[in-house]
C-alpha positions in Angstrom: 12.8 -31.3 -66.6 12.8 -27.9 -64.9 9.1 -26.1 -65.6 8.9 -22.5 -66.3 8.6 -21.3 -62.3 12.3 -22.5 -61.6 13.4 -21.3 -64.7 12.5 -17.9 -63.5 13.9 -18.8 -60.2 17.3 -19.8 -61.9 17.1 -16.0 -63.8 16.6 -14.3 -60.8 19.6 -16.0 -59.2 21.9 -15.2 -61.9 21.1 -11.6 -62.1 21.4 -11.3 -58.5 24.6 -13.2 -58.9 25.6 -10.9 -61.5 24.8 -7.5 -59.7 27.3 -9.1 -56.6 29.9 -9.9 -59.1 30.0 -6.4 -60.6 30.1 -4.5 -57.3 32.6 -6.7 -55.6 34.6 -6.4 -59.5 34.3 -3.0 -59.0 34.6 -2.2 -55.3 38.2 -0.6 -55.1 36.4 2.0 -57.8 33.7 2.2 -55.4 35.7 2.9 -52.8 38.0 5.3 -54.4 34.6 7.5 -55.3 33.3 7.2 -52.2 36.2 7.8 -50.2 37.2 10.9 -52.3 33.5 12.3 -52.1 33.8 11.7 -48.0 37.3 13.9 -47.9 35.8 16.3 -49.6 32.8 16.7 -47.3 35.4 17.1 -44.8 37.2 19.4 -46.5 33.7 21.4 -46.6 33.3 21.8 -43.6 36.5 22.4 -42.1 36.8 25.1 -44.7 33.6 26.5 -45.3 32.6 29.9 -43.5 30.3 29.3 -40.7 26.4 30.4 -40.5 25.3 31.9 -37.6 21.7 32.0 -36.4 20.2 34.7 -34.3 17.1 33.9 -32.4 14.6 35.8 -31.0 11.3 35.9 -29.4 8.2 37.9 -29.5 4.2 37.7 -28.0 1.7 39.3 -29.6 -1.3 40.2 -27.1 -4.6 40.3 -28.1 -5.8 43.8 -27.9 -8.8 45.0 -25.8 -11.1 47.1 -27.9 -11.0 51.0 -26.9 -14.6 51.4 -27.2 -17.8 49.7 -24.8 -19.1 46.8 -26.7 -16.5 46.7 -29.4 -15.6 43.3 -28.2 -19.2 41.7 -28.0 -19.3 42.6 -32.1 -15.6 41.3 -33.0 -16.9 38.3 -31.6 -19.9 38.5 -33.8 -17.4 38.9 -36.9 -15.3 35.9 -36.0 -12.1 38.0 -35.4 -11.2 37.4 -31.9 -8.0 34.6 -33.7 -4.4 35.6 -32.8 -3.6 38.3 -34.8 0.5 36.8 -35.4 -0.6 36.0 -39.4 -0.8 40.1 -39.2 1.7 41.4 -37.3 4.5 38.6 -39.3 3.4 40.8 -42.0 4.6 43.8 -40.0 7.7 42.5 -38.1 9.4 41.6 -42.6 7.8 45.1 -43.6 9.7 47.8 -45.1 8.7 50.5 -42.4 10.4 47.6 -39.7 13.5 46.5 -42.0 14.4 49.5 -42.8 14.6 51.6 -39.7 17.3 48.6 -39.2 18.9 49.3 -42.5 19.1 52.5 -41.6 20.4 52.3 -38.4 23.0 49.7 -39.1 24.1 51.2 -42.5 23.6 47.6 -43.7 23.0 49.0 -47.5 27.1 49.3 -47.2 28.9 46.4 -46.9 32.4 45.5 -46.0 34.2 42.4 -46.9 38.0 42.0 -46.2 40.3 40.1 -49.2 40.9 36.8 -48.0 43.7 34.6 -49.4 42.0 32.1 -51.5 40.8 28.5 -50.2 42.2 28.5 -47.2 42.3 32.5 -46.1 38.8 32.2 -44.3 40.4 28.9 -42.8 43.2 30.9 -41.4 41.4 34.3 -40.4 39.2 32.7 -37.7 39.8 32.7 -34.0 40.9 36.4 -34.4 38.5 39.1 -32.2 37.4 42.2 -33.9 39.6 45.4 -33.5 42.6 42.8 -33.1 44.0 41.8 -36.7 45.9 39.2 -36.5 49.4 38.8 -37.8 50.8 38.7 -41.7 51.6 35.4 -43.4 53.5 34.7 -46.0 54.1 38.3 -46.5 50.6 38.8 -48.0 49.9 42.3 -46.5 47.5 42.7 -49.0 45.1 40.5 -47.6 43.1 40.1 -44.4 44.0 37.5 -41.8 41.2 37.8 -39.1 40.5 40.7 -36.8 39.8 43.8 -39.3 37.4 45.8 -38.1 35.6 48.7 -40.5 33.0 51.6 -39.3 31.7 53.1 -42.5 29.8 55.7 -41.1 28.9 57.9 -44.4 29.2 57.0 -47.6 27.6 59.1 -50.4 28.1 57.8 -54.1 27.1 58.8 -57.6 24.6 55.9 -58.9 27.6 54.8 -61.6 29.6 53.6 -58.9 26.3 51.6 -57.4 26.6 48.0 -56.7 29.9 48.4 -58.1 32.8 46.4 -56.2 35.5 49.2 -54.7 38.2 48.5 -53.2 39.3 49.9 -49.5 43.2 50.2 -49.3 44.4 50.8 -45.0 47.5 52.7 -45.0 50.2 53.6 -42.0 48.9 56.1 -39.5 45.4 55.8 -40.1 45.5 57.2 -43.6 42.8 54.8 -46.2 42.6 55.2 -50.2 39.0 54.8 -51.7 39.3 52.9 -55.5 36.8 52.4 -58.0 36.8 48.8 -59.7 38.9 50.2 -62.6 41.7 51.0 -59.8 41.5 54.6 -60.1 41.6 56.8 -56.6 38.5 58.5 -56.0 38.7 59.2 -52.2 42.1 59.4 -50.0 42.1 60.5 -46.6 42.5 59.9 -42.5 40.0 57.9 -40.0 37.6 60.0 -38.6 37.3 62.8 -41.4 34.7 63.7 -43.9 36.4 63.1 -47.3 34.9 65.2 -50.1 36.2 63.8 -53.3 34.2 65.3 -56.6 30.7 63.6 -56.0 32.0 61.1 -53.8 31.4 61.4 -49.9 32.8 59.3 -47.2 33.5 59.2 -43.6 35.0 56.3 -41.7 34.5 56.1 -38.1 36.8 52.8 -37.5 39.7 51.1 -39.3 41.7 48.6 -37.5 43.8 46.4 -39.9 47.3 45.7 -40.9 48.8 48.5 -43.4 47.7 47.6 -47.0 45.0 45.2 -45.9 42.3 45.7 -48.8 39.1 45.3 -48.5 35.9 45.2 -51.4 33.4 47.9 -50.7 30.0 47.3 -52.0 26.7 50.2 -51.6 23.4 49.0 -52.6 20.1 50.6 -53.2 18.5 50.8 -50.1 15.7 49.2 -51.1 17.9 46.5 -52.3 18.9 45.6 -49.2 15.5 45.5 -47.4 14.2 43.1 -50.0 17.1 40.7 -49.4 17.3 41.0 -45.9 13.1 40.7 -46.1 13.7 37.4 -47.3 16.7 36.1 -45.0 14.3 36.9 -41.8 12.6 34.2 -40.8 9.1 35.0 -38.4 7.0 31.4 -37.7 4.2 31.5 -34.8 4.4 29.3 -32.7 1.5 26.2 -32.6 -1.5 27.8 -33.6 -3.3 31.1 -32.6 -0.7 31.3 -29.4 0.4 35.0 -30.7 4.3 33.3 -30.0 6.4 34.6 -32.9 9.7 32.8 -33.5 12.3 35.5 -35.3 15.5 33.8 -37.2 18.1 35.1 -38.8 21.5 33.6 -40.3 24.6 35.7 -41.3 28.1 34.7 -41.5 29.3 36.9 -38.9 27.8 36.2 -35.6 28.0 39.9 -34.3 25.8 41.1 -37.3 23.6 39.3 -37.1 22.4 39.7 -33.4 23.0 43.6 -34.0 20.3 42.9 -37.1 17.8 40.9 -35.1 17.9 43.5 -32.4 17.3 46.2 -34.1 14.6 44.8 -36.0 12.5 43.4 -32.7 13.1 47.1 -31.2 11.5 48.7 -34.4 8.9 46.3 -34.1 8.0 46.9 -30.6 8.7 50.9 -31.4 6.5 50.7 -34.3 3.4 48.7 -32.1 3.5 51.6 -29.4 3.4 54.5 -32.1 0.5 53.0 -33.9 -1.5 51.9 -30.5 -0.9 55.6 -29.3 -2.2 57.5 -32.2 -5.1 55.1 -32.1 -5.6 56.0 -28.7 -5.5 59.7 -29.4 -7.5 59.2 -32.1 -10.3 57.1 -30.4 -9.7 59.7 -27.4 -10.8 62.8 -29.0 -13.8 61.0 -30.4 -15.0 60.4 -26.9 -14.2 64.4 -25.9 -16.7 65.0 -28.8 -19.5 62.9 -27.8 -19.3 63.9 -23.5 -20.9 67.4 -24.2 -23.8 65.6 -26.4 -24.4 62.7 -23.6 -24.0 65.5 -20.8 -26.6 67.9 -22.2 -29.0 64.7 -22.5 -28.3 64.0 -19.1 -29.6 67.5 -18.0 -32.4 67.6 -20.2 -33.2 64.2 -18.5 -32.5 65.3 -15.3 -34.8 68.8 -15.5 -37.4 66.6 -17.3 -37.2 64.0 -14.8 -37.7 66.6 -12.0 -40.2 68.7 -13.7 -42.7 65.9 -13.8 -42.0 64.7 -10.0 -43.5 68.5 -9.0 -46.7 68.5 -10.9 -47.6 65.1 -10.5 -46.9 64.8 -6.9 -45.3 61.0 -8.1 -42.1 60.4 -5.7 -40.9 57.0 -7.1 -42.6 54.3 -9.3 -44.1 50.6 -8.7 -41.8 47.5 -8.1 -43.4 45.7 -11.1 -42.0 49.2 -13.2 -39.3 49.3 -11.9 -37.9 45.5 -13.0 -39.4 46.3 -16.5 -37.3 49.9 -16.1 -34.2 47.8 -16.0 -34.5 45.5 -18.7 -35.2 49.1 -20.7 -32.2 50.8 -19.4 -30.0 47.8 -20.4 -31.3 47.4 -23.9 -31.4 51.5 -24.0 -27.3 51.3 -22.8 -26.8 48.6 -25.5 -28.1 51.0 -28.3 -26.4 53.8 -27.0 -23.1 52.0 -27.3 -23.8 50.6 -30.8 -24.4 54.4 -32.1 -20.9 55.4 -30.8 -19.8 52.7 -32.2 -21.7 53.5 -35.6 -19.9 56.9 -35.9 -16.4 55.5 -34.7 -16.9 52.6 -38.0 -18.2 55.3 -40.3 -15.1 57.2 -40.1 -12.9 53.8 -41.0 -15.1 51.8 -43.1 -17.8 51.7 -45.7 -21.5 50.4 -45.3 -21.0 47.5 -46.9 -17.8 46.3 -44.3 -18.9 43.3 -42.5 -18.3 45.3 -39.1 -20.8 47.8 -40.7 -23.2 45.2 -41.3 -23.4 43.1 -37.7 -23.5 46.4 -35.9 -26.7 47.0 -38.0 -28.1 43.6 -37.8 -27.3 43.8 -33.5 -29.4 47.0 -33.3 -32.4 45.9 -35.5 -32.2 43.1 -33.0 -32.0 45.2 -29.7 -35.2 47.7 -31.4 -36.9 44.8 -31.7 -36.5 43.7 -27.8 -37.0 47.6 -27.5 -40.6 47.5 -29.1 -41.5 44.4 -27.3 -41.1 46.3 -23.9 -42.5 49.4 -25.0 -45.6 47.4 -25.8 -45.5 46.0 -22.2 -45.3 50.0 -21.1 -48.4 51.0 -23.3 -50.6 48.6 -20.0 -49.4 50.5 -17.3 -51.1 54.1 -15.7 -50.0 57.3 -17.7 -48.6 58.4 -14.3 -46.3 55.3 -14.6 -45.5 55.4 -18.3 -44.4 59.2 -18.0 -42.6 58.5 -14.8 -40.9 55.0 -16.3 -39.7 56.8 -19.4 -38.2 59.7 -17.5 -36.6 57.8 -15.3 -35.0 55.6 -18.2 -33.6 58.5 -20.4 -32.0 59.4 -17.0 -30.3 56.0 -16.2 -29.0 55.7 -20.0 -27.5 59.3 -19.9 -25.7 58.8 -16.9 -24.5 55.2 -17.8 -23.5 56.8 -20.9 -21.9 59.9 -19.8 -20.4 57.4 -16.9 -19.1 54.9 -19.6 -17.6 57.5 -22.1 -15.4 59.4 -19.1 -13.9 55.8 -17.8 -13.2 55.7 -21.4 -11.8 58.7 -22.1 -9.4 58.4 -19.0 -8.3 54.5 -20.4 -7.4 56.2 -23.9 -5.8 58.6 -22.3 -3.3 56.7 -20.1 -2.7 54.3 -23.9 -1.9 57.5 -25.8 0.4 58.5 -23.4 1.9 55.1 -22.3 4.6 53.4 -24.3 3.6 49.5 -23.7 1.6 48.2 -27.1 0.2 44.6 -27.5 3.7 43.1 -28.6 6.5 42.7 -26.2 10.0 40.9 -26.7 10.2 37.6 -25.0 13.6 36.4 -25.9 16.1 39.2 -27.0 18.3 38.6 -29.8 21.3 36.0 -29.0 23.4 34.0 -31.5 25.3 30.9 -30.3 28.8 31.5 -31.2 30.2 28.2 -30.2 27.3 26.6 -32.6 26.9 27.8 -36.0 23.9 26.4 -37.9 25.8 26.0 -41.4 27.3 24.1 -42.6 26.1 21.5 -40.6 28.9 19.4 -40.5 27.5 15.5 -40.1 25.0 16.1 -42.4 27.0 17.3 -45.5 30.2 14.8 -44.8 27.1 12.0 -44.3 25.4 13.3 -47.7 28.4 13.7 -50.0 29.4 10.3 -48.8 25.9 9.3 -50.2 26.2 11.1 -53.2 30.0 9.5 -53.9 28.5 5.8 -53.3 25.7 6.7 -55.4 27.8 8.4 -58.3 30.3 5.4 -58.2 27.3 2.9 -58.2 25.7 4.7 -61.1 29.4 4.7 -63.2 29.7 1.1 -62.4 26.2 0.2 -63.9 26.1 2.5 -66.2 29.6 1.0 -67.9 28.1 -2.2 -67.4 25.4 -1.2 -69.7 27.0 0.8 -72.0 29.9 -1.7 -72.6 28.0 -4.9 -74.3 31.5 -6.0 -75.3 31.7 -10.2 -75.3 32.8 -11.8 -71.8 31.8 -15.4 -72.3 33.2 -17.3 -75.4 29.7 -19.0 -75.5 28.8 -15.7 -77.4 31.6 -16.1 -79.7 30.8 -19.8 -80.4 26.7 -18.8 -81.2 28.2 -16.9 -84.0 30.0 -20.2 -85.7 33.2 -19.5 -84.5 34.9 -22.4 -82.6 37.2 -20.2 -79.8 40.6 -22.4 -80.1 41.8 -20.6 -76.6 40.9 -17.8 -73.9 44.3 -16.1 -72.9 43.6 -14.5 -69.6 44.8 -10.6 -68.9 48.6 -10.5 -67.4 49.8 -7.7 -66.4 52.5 -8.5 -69.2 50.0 -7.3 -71.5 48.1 -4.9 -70.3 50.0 -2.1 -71.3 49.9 -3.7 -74.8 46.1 -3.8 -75.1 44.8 -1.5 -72.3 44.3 1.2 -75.6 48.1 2.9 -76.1 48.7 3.8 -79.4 52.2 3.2 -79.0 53.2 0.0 -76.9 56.0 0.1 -74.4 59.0 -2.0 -75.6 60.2 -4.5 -73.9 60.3 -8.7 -74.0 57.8 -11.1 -75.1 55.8 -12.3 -72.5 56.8 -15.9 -73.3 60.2 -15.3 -72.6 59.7 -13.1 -70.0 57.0 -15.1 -67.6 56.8 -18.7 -69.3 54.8 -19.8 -66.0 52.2 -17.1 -66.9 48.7 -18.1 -67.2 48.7 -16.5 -70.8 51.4 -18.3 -71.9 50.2 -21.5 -70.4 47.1 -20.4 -72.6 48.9 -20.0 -75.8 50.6 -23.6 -75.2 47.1 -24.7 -75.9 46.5 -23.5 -78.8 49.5 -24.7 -80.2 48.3 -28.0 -79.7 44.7 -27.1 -80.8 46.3 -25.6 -83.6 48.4 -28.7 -84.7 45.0 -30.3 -85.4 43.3 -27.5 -87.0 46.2 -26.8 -89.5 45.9 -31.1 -91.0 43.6 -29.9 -93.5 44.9 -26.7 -94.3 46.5 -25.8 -97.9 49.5 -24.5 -96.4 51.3 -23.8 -93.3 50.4 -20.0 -93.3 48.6 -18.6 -90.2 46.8 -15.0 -90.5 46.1 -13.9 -87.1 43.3 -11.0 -87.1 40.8 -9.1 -85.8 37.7 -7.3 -85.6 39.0 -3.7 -84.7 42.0 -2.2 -83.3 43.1 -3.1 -79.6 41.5 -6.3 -79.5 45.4 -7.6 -78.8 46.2 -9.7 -82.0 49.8 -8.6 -81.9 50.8 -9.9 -79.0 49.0 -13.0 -79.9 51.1 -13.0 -83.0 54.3 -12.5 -81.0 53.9 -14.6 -78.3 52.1 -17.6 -80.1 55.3 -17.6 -82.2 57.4 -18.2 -79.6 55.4 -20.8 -77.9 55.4 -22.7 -81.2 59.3 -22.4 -81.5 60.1 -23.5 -78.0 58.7 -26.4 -79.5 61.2 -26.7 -81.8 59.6 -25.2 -84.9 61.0 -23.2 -87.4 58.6 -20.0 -87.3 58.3 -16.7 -89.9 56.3 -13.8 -88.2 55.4 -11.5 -90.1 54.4 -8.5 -89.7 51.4 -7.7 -92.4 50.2 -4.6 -90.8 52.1 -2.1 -93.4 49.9 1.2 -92.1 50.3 1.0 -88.7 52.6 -2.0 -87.8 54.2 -2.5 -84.1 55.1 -5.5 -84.1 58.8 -4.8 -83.9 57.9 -3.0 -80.5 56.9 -6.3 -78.8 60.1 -7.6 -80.4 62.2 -4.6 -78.6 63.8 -3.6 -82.2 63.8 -1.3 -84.9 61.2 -1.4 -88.0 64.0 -1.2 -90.8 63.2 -2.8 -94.1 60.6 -5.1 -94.3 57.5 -6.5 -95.9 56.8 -3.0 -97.6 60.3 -3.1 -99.5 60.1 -6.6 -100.7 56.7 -6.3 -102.7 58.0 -3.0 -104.1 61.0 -4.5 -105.2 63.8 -2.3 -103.3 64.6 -5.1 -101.2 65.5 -8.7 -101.7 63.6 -10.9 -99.2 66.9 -12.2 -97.7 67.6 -8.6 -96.7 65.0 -8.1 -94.7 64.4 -11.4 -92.8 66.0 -10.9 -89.4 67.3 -14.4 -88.0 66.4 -15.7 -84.3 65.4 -12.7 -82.9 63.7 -14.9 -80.8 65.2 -19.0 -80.9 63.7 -20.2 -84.1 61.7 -17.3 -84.4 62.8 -15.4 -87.8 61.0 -11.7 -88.3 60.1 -9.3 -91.0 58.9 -6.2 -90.3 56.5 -4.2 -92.1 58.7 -2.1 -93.7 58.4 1.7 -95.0 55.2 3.1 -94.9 53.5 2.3 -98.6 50.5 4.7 -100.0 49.2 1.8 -101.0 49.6 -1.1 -99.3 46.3 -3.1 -100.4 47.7 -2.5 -104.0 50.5 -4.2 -103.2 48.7 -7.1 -101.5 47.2 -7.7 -104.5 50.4 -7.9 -106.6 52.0 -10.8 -107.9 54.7 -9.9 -105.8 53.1 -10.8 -102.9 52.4 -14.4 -103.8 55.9 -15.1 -105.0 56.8 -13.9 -101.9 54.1 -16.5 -100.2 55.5 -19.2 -102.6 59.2 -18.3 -101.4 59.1 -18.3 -97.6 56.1 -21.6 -96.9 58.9 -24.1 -97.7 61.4 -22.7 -95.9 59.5 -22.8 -92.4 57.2 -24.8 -90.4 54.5 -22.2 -89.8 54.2 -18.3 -91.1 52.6 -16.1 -88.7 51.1 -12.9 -90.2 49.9 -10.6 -88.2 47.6 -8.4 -90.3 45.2 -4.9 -89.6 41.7 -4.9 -88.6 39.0 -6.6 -90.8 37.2 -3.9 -90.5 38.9 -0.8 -90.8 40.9 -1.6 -94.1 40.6 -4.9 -96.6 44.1 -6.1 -96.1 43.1 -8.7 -94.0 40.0 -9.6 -96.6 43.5 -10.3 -99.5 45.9 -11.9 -97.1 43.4 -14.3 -96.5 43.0 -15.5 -99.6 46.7 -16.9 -99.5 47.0 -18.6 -96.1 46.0 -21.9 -94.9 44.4 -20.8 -91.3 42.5 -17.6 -90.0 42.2 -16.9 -86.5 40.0 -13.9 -85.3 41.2 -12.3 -82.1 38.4 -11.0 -79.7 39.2 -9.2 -76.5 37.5 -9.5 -74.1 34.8 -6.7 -72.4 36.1 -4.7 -76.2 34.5 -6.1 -78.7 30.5 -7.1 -79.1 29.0 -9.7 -80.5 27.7 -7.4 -83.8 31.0 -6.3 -84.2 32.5 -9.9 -84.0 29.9 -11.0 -86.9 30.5 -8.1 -89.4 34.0 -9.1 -89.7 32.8 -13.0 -89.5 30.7 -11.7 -92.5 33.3 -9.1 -94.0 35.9 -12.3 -94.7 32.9 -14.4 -96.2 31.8 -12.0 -98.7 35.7 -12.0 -99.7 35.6 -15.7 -99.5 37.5 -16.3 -96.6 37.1 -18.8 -94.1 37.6 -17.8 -90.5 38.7 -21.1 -88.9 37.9 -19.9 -85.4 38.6 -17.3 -82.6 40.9 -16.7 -79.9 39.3 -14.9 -76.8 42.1 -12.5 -75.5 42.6 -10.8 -72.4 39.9 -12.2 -70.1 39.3 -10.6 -66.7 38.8 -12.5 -64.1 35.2 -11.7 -62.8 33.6 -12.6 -59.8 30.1 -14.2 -61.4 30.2 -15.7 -64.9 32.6 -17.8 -67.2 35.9 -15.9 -66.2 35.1 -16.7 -62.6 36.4 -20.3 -62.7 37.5 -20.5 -66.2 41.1 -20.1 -65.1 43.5 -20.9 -62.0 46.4 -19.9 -60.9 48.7 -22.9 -61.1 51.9 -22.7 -61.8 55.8 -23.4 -60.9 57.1 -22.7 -57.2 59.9 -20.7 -56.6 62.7 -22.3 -55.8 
């Protein structure tokens, strides 16, 4: 007995097997998709207009400060880190982009017409200022080469981001159109066109005469926002000051022009703004020399002044090592007041540059106090004499300092080098454009077509619950009397037409066919079946349309004759009847015409249509064929014919979609329920199973039509091809 672990084991095997068999079913869908998703990936990028990538390069220095000691507090403040997060900011600003707008006149741009699909295709390989040559005697449009210098173009905002068109004539001559086709400017290369409120000026047309070409002028500001977002600025690892420029345009000559202008505004931009901060930072140090050189006197006089009445030449060894630690801390002080008045003038007192220039000279007043407390010990002759001599050192380091300065700012302001400098200058790889990036998209639509067809496959695999194992069919009470596997005889019968193709039963046709081999065994199973039955009448039926029970009418009839019966089909389907279509002839009077009493049933009985196959058809179209189902006509007419042949075959409509079915039943000996297979579910199948008992019908079984052969489940070894050699 297998426990519950290799049960699960079992499971697993079988869905496994199951997912193989539905690929491998499936793979010439999967292969179509895939294949078709992978040509056009190709197609992509064979046709699609190139991206090309101009690169380049810039370092950003850090800068030295202007003034003595500035350095000693931006270390304080934690703001010695690369200063690329800032100058990024500056490279995509509006004051950089659109010095480039301006000088490219990028605000206005140019597109030649191209023949659609394939006219970008065809246009390339063609060097500006050379057009090439017109095909297909398409003047109109451009075929590579056109070159267009727009250099003014002055519109009223109506025509704004409004498409015009650009018409080149012979001998230089172009036409200006709005985008309702009216003229609004018409002139020659070269001259300034004055047309109402419309200005423009071409520098350079070279096309073919009547090449068009749309004309689009943007805000300004527009066109700095988009081309702020299409620039690309990334430094380089972190706190190297190495900034990385990008920029991607479909023509390759653009966008170097683009990237160079840009990195030369930049650069021009860094110099202005380091030069008028040297000028700036320059005359504040012009200010302060008079004030330090007036100290310096005073000192100096002071200094002197006291040498002469004290008779005191120089001071003591010990003084003067205590004089230099004064001096230095004196210097420091000095240095931080410049820089006091130099951060007043840009910030507030509560800046954090305020604030640690504060907190260093409470520090260095403090060392200060310390060593005038150390001065307070020594002779008055000394303390006078050390004090003089120290307002003399730190007026002449200071006055010292503050001209080395002042000529340092003044070779920056007039200079023309700033902290940025261009590494790389702009270059664009022609021969490499960077979209569409060709393996990529062919590998990726590839992808995307195996993953579509993969999710079709499954996805009809779910969606489709119809029966595809007559184990199903028999759980519902119905004993399948035969599976008829799916010719290719048939499948234009049930593959969904409305309207069959004519042509000759498949059991005359093919006799070696499988499905005819089929329908030989349910003659026999049928033989059995029909002992007990209260008459030799057969209703063959089914669940909804399509399921195929016509051709199992047609074709079981003439299996049963070839073995020498004497069959009536019949052709109970009154609304929507084709069973003269598998028969290859015409409806004429039938069924219809006997039960309203037009016809006499001789009359409409057509003899051997196929060898001991005898055929009515269904007749005119009644309004109310389940009326006349229920007449008495109808069962004289099943009184008349059951003696006169070995087995009547009726083929009859859907159980469920009309009731026909439901009263024909009631008058035959043997019901048969056609399924199809992969059609019709198991609900569906019981609804009519319960449709013909509420009417007191007895379904004697099924017939499971069209199976496919499937590589995992019942239809994979159900049937096998065996039958007659050619001779």
């Amino acid at each position: 007995m297998m426990n519950s672990t290799d049960q699960a084991r079992d499971n697993d095997t079988l869905d496994l097997n199951a997912l193989f068999g539905t690929l491998l079913d499936h793979k010439w869908v999967i292969v179509i998709v895939t294949g078709a998703f992978f040509a056009i990936g190709v197609l992509y990028t064979v046709f699609a207009t190139p991206i090309y990538q101009a690169t380049s390069v810039v370092q950003v220095e850090q800068k030295t400060p202007s003034l003595p000691g500035l350095s000693d507090l931006t270390q304080s403040l934690g703001t010695t880190a690369s200063q690329a997060t800032t100058e990024i900011a500056l490279i995509t600003s509006r004051l950089v982009i659109g010095q480039a707008v301006d000088e490219l006149r990028l605000n206005v741009q140019v597109t030649p017409q191209r023949l659609p699909v394939i006219g970008e295709y065809l246009s390339r390989g063609h060097n500006p200022g050379e057009p090439g040559p017109v095909r297909f005697g398409l003047s109109r449009y451009g075929w590579g080469g056109e070159l267009v210098d727009i250099f003014k173009l002055d519109l009223p905002d109506r025509l704004m981001n409004h498409k015009l068109e650009l018409r080149a004539g012979e001998n230089h001559q172009f036409t200006l159109l709005d985008d309702n086709g009216k003229t609004i400017a018409q002139g020659a290369v070269g001259q300034l066109v004055k047309s109402g409120d419309v200005t423009v000026q071409i520098r350079q047309l070279t096309a073919n005469p009547g090449t068009r070409f749309d004309v689009v002028e943007q805000p300004v500001l527009t066109t700095i926002n988009k081309l702020q977002t299409d620039i690309t600025a990334l430094e380089q690892g972190t706190d190297s000051g190495i900034i990385d420029l990008t920029y991607n345009h479909a023509d390759p000559v653009l966008a170097q022009q683009t990237m160079e202008h840009v990195t030369k505004a930049y650069v021009r931009q860094n110099v202005e703004r380091n030069s008028a901060e040297a000028a700036s930072q320059l005359q504040f140090v012009k200010d302060q020399l008079p004030k330090v050189r007036n100290d310096l006197d005073r000192a100096q006089a002071a200094m002197n002044a006291f040498q002469t009445k004290s008779h005191a030449v120089d001071i003591s060894m010990q003084t003067k090592g205590l004089l230099d630690q004064i001096v230095g801390v004196e210097n420091s002080i000095q240095q931080l007041h410049m820089q006091q008045a130099d951060i007043d003038r840009r910030f507030t007192h509560d800046h954090p540059a305020y604030q640690a220039l504060q907190q260093q000279m409470g520090t260095l007043q403090a060392q200060k106090a310390a060593m005038e407390k150390q001065v307070g010990d020594l002779p008055d002759t000394q303390q006078e004499l050390l004090k003089l001599s120290r307002d003399v050192q730190v007026s002449s380091n200071t006055y010292t300092s503050l001209l080395n300065q002042a000529q340092q700012l003044d070779i920056a302001r007039a200079g023309t080098v700033g902290n940025v400098r261009i590494v790389d200058a702009s270059l664009v790889d022609i021969n490499q454009p960077v979209q569409p990036r060709k393996l990529l998209v062919v590998a990726i639509a590839t992808f995307l077509g195996g993953f579509l067809a993969l999710a079709f496959v499954f996805l009809k695999q779910i969606l489709n619950r119809g029966v595809e194992d007559p184990a199903v069919i028999e759980d519902l009470g119905l004993p399948v009397y035969a599976s008829v596997p799916l010719s290719r005889g048939q499948s234009a019968v049930i593959s969904g037409s409305k309207r069959p193709a004519r042509k000759k039963l498949l059991a005359i046709s093919d006799p070696a066919d499988l499905a005819v081999e089929s329908f030989r065994s349910l003659r026999t199973s049928l033989h059995f079946a029909r002992l007990e039955a209260k008459n030799n009448i057969l209703m063959i039926t089914g669940a909804s349309p399509f399921a195929g029970k016509t051709f199992v009418s047609a074709n079981l009839a003439a299996v049963i004759a070839q073995a020498g019966q004497k069959v009536l089909l019949v052709d109970g389907d009154m609304r929507r009847g084709t069973l003269h279509q598998h028969l290859g002839i015409r409806a004429g009077d039938g069924l219809s015409d006997v039960l309203v009493g037009t016809r006499e049933l001789g009359a409409v009985v057509q003899k051997d249509i196929v060898p001991n196959v005898d055929f009515i058809t269904r007749g005119r179209v009644p309004p109310n064929p389940s009326e006349l189902l229920m007449h008495q006509h109808f069962t004289d007419f099943i009184n008349t014919v059951v003696p006169l042949y070995d087995l009547v075959i009726i083929d009859t409509p859907p159980i469920l979609a009309v009731t026909d079915a439901a009263i024909i039943g009631h008058h035959v000996g043997t019901s048969l329920l056609v399924a199809r297979f992969g059609l019709n579910k198991a609900r569906e199948l019981a609804l009519a199973q319960q449709r013909f008992e509420q009417n007191g019908v007895e379904l004697k079984g099924a017939i499971f039509n069209a199976v496919e052969r499937r590589t995992a489940g019942y239809s994979a070894y159900a049937y096998y091809k065996y039958q007659t050699e050619p001779t």
